[in-house]
C-alpha positions, 0 to 999 in steps of 0.5 A: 582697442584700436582697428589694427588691435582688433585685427590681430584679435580676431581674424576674420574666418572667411578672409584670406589676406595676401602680401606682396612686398614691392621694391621698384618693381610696381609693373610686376606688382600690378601684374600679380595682383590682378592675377589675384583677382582672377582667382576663384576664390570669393572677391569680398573674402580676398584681401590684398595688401601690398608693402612698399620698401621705400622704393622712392620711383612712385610705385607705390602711387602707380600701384594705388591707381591700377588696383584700388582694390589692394590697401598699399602700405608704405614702409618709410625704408628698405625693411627687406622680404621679412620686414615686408611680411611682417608689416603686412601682415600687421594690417592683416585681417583675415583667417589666413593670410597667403605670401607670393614674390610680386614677380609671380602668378598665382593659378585660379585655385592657388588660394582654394586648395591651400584653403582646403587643407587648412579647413581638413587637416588642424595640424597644418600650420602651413602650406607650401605651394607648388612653383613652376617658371613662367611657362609652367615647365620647369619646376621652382619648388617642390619641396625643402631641403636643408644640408647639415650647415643650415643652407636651404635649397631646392634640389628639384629646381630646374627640372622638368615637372611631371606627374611625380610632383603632384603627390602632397607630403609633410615638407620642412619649409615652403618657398617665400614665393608663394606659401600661406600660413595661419595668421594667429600662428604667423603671429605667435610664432613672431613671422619671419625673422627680421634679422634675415632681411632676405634669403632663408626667412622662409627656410627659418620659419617652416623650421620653426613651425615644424619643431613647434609641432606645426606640419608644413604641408606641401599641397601641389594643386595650390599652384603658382608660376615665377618669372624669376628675376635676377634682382640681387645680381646688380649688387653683386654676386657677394652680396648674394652669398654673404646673405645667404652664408650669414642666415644659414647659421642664424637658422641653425643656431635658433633651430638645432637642439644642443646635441645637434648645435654642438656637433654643427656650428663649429664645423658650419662655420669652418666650411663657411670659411673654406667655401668662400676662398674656395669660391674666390679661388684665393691663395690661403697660405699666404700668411702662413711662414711654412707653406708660403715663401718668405720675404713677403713683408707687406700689411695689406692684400687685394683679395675678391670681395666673394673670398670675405663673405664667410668669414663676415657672415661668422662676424655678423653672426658674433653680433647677433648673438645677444638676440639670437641666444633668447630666441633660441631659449624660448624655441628650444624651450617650446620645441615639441618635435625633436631633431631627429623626427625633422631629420628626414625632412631635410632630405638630403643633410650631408649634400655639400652643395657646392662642386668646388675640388678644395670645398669638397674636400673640407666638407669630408673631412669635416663630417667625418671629424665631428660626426655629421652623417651618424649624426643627422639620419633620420632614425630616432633613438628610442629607450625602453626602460622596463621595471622587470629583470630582462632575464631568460625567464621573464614576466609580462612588463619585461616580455612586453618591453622586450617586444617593444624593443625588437618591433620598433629596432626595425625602423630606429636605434634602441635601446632596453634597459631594466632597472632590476638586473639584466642577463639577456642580450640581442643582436637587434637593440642594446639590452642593459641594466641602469638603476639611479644616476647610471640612467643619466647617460641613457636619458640624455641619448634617448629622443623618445623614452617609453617606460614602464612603472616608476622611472619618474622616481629614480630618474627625476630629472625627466620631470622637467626635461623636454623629452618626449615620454611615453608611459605604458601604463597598460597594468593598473598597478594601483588596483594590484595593490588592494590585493599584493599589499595586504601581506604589508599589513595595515599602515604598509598596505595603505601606503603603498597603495597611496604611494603606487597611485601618486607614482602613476598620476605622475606619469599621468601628468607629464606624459606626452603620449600614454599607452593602455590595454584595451577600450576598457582601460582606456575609459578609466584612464582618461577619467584618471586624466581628467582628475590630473587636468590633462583633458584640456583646450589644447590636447582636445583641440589637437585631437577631439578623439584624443588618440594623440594622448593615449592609444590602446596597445594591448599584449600582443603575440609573436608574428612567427608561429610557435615551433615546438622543439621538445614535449615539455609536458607530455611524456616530460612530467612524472605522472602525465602521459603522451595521451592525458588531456592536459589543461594549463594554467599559463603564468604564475599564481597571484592573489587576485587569481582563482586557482582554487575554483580550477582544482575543484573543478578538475576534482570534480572531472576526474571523476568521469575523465582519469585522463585529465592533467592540470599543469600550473607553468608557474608557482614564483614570480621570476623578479625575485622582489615579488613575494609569494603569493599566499593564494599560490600556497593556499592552492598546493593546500587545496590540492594536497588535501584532495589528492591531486598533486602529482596526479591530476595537478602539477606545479612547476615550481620555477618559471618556464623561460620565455623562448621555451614557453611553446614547449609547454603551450604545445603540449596542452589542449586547453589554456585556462585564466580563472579570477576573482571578481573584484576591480582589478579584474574588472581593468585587467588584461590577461596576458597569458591569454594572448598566448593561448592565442598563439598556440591555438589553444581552446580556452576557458575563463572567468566572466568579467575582464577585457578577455572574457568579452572577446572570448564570447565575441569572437568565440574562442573559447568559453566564459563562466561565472567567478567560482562557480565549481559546477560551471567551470567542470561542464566548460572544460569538458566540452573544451577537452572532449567536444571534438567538433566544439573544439574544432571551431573554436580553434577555427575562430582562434585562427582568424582572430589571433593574428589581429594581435600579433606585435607588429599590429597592436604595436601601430600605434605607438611605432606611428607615434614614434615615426614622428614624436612630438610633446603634447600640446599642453606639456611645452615645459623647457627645462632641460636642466639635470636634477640628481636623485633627491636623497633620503630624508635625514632622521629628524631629532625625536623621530620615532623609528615607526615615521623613519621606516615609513620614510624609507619605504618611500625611498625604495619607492623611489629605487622600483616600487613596490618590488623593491619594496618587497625585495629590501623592506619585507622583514623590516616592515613586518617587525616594526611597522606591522608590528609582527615578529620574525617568526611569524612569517 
């Protein structure tokens, strides 16, 4: 390996290298350089490396003699500011390596606080250095901004600085007149654009850098000072203005995504046209036969050369296009940060630059037409899909997705939809219903997608795009089904817990952000990940908490109180009283609950309390898919038999709409969640709980889950062990008859629930969705739409046993294990279970 090899390999990690390119301008160059050395960072942790562009006045020997300390490199032609900085900083050989204009000074800690940063913040990929004149008065740079037709510029230049420039914030590029960057990332990043020779390479790069997933950090206390001097104006002013026409569309057509190009380049490119005549101010009607006199038969015209610069900028352009399209494919295939978060770093997008009359009226006229200022604004469009009907009466994944919706509708466009059935609308966010191809359309317009269940099979194309896709993962599933699937019988029951954890290592794959319930959860999922390969080098090293990958948002509660607007219980139920004690069971009756426990219990209760009321808000689930439950049939048994129904214990056979449910929740004097103690208790969240939080009820609950530890914590309520009649009794009566244990534990309520209001358990993924970005290990590419596979043809032979299997694996595919409820229940029992028609 040579020397120069080895630099490249290995940076050395105390080191900071800084480039100067020098162009006949070695008297400055000097200047600089010794302003370098005064700086207060080590002298033998400084590198200094100046590029000579064939300046041919022996500048380059001049600068050798006065500053021995510099290694000066001599480029053999005029590579320009990009072609400078890309040699020195092949001769490089230090950790970071630092960019300022030989016309410029840096202060004594422009080097140590650039450093700093670097050293705190892993993300930052660059640092942009505050820039002041000469004088240190009026402002050069303090930030990036960037119009819609890919022109950089700095909309604070030439003011005077102040206070209001010292705040450091995440900018779209620095200024190539003094930045730093991290040398291995210059590198991977291929530097600047050579193609650019000057002007705009620094606007392309800190572009790169930030849809790459790199911050550009704006850090003012990094400080140098320019003289400005006006190199370009002797080869005139065109000259100037071809350059920098021409880079704009070079950086927008390399940076933009291919929503954002398609509406731009064709608009850039005609406003490239009109800003040049409009600048020259030449007559553009003279070739046309119906706005110019007639008569003009001659094959030439004299026009200023400044009029020629947009059209040759599109020319030079048209020629690099060979380049310029596989650089932009291995970009785009790399992007990790989507348009529309880097948005808001352009500042100003649809500021038309120029104040000339006949420009500004092409620049209206031009966003209006193509949708320029809809289009470029900072809000992120966001998909909520929800495997759960949105409908008046909802169950927890639609109530939770519905949240999500209306939390994040406050900052972004979004969109919700159920892929089973929609009857509900909001003022807020667009709610629809999309199944299979119809979800095409609504994928392509999301930036960022967060779903619920299994949107990856009926929207595979998502596999091997580069949306970003955040998977809610918050309900186990899997674990659901070793107690949902045993009505499938043996085969079905194995399939569908097999095929319900495959769904979810899919996600688990290719999610690049995921969200979970509680700590609890987290912990067995990121064992879950580890199996999948997603506990790496680069999502560890991005975040060693790996908070960036998955974060704990549990259910939350609303942050309005609840209104109660009728009695829904009291007074409404034949056979409770306006004065009964009222317990109540807060959602439907799923096999791994214990409702039987609970009757005994109040059985039991009754005895010393008549006045004791058990009302179950919810017999059938409201998504139609999902069967009955045998444990809800087996409670209305329990409680037949010991003569409760209808006097002590209630059933609502239907599902209380969700807008209603403070009716009901208002009427009761204590919220109850018995279970089971098996794994999916162990990993579950009790959602009707968080309700019980909302309405201040006291609240008793099995030992076991997430919930139970935060009753006992922050007491709430009271915990007992899994059925355990005698238990359960003595916790409910203390709840429903101790006035002064009831008064604090309501107290404890109070200052506990607002902890879980939406808008706070929500912080995480509303953070993340401020500024999506794909994980670091998940960079696919492919943006290519894949159709739905279809069902497996029927081979010859096959037995019809393997075919059904086969096509519960397609309504797999169609919802999951619902759909699999909903389209195979009767087919399943008689030809894979093997059980008649009249046996159900």
């Amino acid at each position: 390996m040579s020397p120069k090899e080895q630099a490249v390999s290995d940076p050395r990690p105390a080191v900071v290298s800084v480039v100067l390119v020098n162009y006949r301008g070695d008297s400055d160059t000097i200047t600089c350089l010794n302003h370098l050395l005064e700086t207060d960072w080590p002298a033998d942790q400084l590198e200094l490396i100046v590029v000579d562009n064939d300046s041919g006045d022996g500048g380059a020997q001049r600068i050798r003699a006065a500053v021995p300390q510099a290694q000066v490199v001599e480029a053999g032609a005029n590579t320009g500011f990009a072609g400078g900085c890309n040699l020195g900083v092949q001769h490089a050989t230090g950790r970071y390596v630092g960019f300022i204009n030989n016309d410029a000074r840096p202060d004594s800690r422009w080097i140590a606080a650039a450093v700093e940063v670097f050293e705190r913040e892993s993300d930052v990929g660059a640092v942009a250095s505050k820039v002041l004149d000469w004088d240190g008065e009026r402002i050069d740079y303090v930030d990036g901004s960037l119009t819609w037709f890919g022109m950089g510029y700095k909309r604070e230049a030439e003011r005077e600085d102040s206070p209001a420039y010292d705040e450091p914030k995440d900018v779209l590029f620095g200024t190539g007149a003094a930045m730093f960057v991290r040398t291995d990332l210059y590198r991977a990043v291929g530097g600047f654009d050579e193609r650019f020779f000057m002007f705009y390479e620094d606007v392309d790069l800190g572009w790169r850098l930030n849809l790459l997933g790199h911050r550009v950090r704006y850090v003012p206390g990094s400080l140098a000072f320019h003289r400005h001097h006006v190199t370009m104006k002797k080869f005139g002013d065109f000259r100037e203005q071809y350059l920098l026409e021409r880079n704009a569309l070079l950086s927008m057509y390399k940076n933009l995504d291919d929503e954002s190009l398609a509406r731009a380049l064709p608009a850039a490119m005609a406003l490239a046209v009109r800003r040049s005549i409009a600048r020259a101010e030449v007559d553009a009607s003279i070739l046309d036969l119906q706005r110019s006199p007639g008569g003009d038969t001659e094959d030439s015209v004299t026009v200023p050369k400044a009029s020629l610069t947009g059209a040759y900028a599109i020319d030079y352009f048209t020629d690099q296009l060979p380049t310029l399209m596989d650089s932009r494919r291995v970009l785009q295939e790399n992007r990790r940060r989507s348009d529309r978060e880097l948005f808001p770093l352009f500042r100003k997008a649809i500021e038309p630059a120029y104040a000339v009359e006949s420009y500004l009226e092409a620049h209206e006229v031009l966003v209006e037409a193509f949708g320029i200022a809809e289009h470029f604004r900072g809000r992120q469009r966001i998909l909520v899909v929800t495997g759960e009907p949105l409908l008046e009466r909802m169950a927890g994944p639609a109530i939770r997705a519905w949240e999500i919706a209306k939390v994040l509708s406050s900052s972004h466009d979004v969109r919700l939809l159920s892929t089973a059935g929609c009857e509900v609308s909001s003022d807020r966010f667009e709610v629809g219903h999309a199944v299979g191809l119809d979800l095409w359309p609504h994928t392509r317009w999301a930036d960022v997608i967060i779903f619920q269940g299994f949107l990856l099979e009926g929207a595979p194309w998502l596999a091997s795009s580069n949306k970003i896709l955040v998977a809610d993962i918050y309900d186990p599933m899997h674990l659901e089904q070793l107690e949902q699937a045993k009505d499938l019988g043996p085969d079905g029951r194995a399939m569908s817990i097999r095929e319900t954890t495959r769904v979810l290592n899919e996600q688990l794959k290719r999610a690049d952000f995921l969200l979970c319930a509680s700590d609890k959860q987290r912990d067995f999922w990121l064992g879950q990940l580890a199996g999948q390969g997603r506990i790496n080098a680069p999502v560890y090293d991005e975040d060693e908490s790996l908070s960036s990958l998955i974060a704990v948002v549990p259910f939350g509660i609303s942050d309005d109180p609840p209104v109660q607007h009728r009695s829904a219980i009291r007074g409404a139920v034949d056979g409770i009283g306006a004065e009964d004690k009222v317990i109540l069971w807060g959602g439907g009756i799923y096999n791994w609950f214990d409702p039987l426990t609970l009757i005994r219990a109040v059985d039991r209760l009754r005895q010393t309390h008549a006045d004791v009321r058990l009302y179950f808000m919810g017999l059938k689930h409201p998504n139609p898919g999902v069967p009955d439950m045998r444990i809800a049939w087996e409670a209305k048994q329990l409680s037949e038999r010991l003569g409760l129904t209808g006097t002590h214990v209630f059933f609502n056979e239907g599902w209380v709409p969700y807008e209603q449910r403070a009716d009901y929740l208002l009427d009761a004097d204590v919220g109850v969640s018995t279970h089971f103690q098996h794994v999916e208790t162990a990993f579950s969240f009790r959602t009707r709980i968080l309700d019980y939080l909302w309405a201040n009820l006291p609240i008793v609950a099995t030992e076991g889950d997430t919930f139970a530890t935060l009753i006992d914590r922050h007491g709430l309520g009271e915990t007992v062990p899994a059925e355990d009649v005698e238990a359960l009794r003595a916790s409910l009566e203390r709840m429903l008859y101790d006035d002064e244990a009831r008064r604090d534990v309501k107290s404890s309520i109070a200052a506990f629930a607002p902890t879980y209001r939406w808008s706070q358990v929500l912080e995480p993924l509303a953070s993340f969705c401020a500024a999506p970005r794909r994980a670091p290990d998940l960079v696919l590419g492919s943006t290519e739409y894949r159709p739905l596979r279809q069902p497996p043809a029927t081979a010859p032979g096959q037995t019809t046993k393997v075919t059904d299997l086969q096509l519960l694996r397609e309504y797999y595919s169609d919802g999951g294990v619902r759909e699999v409820f909903r389209r195979a229940g009767g087919r399943v029992r008689r030809t894979i279970l093997g059980r008649p028609e009249a046996a159900e």
